[in-house]
C-alpha positions as CSV (number, residue, x, y, z in Angstrom):
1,X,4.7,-28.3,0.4
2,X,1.6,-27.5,1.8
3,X,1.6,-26.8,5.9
4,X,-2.4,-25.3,5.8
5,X,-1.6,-21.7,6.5
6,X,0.6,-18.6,5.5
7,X,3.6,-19.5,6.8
8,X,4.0,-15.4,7.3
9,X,1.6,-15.8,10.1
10,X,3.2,-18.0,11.8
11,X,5.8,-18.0,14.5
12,X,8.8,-19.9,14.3
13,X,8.2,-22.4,16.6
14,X,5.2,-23.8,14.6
15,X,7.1,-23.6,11.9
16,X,10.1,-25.5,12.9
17,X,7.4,-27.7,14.6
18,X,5.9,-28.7,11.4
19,X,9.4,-29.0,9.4
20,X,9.9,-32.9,10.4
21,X,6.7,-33.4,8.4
22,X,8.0,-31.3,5.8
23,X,11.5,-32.8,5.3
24,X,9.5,-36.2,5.4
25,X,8.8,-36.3,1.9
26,X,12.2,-35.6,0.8
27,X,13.7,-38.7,3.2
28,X,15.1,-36.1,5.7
29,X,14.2,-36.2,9.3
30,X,14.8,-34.0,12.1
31,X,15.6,-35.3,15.4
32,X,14.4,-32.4,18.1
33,X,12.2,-29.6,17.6
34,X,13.8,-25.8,19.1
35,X,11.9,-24.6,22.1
36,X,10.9,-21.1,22.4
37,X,13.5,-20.6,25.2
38,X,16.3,-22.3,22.8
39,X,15.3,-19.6,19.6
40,X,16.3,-17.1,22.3
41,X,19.0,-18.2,23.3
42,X,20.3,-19.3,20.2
43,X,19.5,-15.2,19.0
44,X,21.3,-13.9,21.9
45,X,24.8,-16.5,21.3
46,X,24.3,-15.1,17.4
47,X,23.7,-11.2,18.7
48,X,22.9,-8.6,16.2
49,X,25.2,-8.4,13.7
50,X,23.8,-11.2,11.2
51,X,20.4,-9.3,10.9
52,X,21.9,-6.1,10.8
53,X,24.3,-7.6,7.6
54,X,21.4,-9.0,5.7
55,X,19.3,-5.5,6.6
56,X,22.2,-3.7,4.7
57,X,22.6,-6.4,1.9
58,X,18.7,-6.8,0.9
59,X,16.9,-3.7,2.3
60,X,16.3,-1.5,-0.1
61,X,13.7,1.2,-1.6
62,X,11.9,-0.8,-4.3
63,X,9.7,1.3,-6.0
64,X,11.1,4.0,-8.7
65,X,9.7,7.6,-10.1
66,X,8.4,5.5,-12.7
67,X,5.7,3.2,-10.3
68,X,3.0,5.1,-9.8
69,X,2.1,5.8,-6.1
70,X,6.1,5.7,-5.1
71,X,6.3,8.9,-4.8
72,X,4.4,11.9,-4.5
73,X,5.2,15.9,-5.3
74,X,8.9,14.1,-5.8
75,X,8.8,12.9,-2.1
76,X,9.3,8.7,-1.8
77,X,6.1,7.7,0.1
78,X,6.8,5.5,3.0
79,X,5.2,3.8,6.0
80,X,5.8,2.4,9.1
81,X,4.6,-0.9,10.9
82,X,4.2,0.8,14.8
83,X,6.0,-2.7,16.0
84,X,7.5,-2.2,19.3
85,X,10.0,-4.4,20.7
86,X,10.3,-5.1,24.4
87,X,14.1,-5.0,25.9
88,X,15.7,-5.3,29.3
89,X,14.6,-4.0,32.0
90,X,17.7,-1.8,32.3
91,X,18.6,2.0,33.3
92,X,21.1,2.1,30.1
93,X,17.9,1.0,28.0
94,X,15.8,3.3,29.4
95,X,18.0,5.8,28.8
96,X,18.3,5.0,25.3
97,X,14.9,4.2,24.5
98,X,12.3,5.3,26.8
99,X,9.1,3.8,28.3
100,X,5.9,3.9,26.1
101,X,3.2,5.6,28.3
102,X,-0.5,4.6,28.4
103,X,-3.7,5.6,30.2
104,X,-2.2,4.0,33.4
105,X,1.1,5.0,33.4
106,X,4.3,4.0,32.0
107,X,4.9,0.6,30.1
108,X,6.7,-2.1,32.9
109,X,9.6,-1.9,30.1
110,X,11.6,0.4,28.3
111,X,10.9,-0.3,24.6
112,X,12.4,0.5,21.2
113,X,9.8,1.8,18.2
């Protein structure tokens, strides 16, 4: 099943937006397509536990001693992505997370790194 591009790239609206097509070869059919306003809702009504269970179940180290580039001078080697994540414009987040800062002052909302 084919949709034309990495699917990694792209968000899930498109691909919910392309699924009828999908299911369409397999006799299936969708009847409404989720809105960007309804995903977020939807993740709000669900909260964070769900994610944070699969983070826990599947979220491991994959790489052993035995890879090479795992680890180096017996220290796992690791990275990070630099996504930021917008919340609430809230004293108790800003307490908790902080305001990035630029050039021109503070970010309009406190964020989580």
């Amino acid at each position: 099943m084919a949709l034309g591009y990495n699917v990694y790239e792209a968000s899930i609206q498109e691909v919910l937006r392309c699924l009828p097509d999908s299911l369409g070869h397999f006799g299936m059919e969708l009847i409404k397509v989720a809105t960007k306003g309804a995903i977020s809702q939807a993740r709000t009504r669900v909260g964070v536990e769900p994610l944070r269970q699969l983070f826990l179940s599947c979220c491991r180290p994959l790489g052993t001693p035995s890879i090479r580039g795992c680890f180096w001078k017996g220290l796992r080697v690791m990275a990070m992505d630099g996504t930021t994540l917008d919340t609430q414009d809230t004293q108790a987040n800003e307490d908790a997370f902080g305001r990035s800062k630029s050039g021109r002052g503070e970010t309009a909302f406190p964020n989580c790194a």
